[in-house]
C-alpha positions in Angstrom: 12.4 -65.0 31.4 9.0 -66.5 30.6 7.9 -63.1 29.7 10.7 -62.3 27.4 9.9 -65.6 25.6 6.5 -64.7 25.3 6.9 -61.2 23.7 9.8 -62.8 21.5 7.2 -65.4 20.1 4.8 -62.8 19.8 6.9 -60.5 18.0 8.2 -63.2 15.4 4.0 -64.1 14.9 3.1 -60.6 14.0 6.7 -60.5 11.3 5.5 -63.8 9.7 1.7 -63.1 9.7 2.8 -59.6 8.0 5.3 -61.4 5.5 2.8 -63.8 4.8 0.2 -61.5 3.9 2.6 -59.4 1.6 3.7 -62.2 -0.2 0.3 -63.6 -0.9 -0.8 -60.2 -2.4 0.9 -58.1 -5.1 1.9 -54.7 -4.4 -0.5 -52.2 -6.0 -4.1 -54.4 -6.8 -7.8 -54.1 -6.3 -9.5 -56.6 -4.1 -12.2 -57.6 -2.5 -14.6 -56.8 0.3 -13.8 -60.6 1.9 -10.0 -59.6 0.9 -9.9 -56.2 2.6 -11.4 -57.4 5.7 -8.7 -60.7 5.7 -6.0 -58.0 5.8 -7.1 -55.3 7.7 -7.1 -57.7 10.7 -3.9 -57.3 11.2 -4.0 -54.2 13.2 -0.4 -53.7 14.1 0.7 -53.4 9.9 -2.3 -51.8 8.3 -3.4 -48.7 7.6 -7.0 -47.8 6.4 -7.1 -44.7 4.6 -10.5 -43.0 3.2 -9.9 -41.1 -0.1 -13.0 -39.5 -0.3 -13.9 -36.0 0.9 -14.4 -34.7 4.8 -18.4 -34.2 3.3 -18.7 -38.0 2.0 -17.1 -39.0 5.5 -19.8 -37.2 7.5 -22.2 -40.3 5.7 -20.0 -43.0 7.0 -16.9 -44.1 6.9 -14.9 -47.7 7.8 -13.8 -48.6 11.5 -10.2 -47.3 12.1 -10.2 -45.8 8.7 -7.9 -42.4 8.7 -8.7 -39.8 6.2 -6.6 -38.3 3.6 -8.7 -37.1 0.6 -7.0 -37.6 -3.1 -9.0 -34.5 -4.5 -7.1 -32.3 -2.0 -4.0 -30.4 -3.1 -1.9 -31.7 0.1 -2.5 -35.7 -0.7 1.4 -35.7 -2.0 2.3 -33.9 0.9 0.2 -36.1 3.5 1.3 -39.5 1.9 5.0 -39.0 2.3 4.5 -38.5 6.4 3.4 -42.2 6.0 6.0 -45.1 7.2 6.3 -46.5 3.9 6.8 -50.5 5.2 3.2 -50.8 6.3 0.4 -51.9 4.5 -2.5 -49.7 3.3 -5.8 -50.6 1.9 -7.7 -47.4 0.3 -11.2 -47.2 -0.3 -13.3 -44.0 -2.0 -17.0 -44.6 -2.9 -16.5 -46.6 -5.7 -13.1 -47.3 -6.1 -12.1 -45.2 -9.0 -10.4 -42.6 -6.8 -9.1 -45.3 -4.2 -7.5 -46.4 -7.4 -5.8 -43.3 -8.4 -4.5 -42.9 -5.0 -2.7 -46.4 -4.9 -1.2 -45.5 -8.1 0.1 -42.5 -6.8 1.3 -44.1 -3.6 3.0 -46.7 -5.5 5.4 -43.6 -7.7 5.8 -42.6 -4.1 7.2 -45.4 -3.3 5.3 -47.7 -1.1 5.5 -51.7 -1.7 2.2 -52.7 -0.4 -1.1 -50.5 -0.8 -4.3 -52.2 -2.2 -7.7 -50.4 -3.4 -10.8 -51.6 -2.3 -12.6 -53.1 -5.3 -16.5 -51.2 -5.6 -15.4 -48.7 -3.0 -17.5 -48.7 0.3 -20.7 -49.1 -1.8 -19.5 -52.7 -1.8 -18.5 -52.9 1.5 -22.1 -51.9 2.6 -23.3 -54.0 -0.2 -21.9 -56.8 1.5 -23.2 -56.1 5.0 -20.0 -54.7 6.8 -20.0 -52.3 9.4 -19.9 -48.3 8.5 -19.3 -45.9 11.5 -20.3 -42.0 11.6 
């Protein structure tokens, strides 16, 4: 019984931290490296996707960041496998391209994607962690 209230409390955290964080931030927007870190801690209702191509990823990439390049002909395709209730923050090297993508996620219809502002040129800027 104790155990049933436990998960029950910790399902209703993870719903209001995810509410809160789409409420505080509106669908479709650039944001920061301190932003993009804030709401890629929740694990459970983000996803990280790299925008850039397989040969940029071989210099580095973000922790837990999935790739699914925008230059490629199958982006379309790939994006509507996605659940479309999660949120997704998209980074390229710069953040022209991550932008393009969140545009076209957004006619695709997802609610809550974000483009990391400066790309991951700003997240190394800025100290963060890079895997390869």
């Amino acid at each position: 019984m104790k155990l049933q209230r436990f998960l029950v409390f910790v399902l209703a955290l993870f719903l209001t931290n995810t509410a809160f964080i789409q409420a505080q931030n509106p669908v479709n927007k650039s944001i920061s490296v301190a932003e993009f870190e804030e709401i890629a801690k929740n694990k459970g209702a983000t996803v990280i996707i790299d925008v850039r191509t397989p040969e940029e990823i071989e210099k580095g990439y973000l922790p837990r960041a999935r790739n699914i390049d925008v230059s490629n002909e199958n982006f379309e395709n790939e994006i509507s496998k996605l659940p479309k209730n999660k949120t997704y923050l998209l980074y390229c090297k710069a953040g022209v391209r991550s932008e393009k993508a969140m545009e076209m996620m957004k006619e695709a219809g997802f609610k809550y994607v974000f483009s990391l502002s400066g790309g991951i040129d700003a997240w190394k800027e800025a100290g963060k962690p890079v895997e390869k």
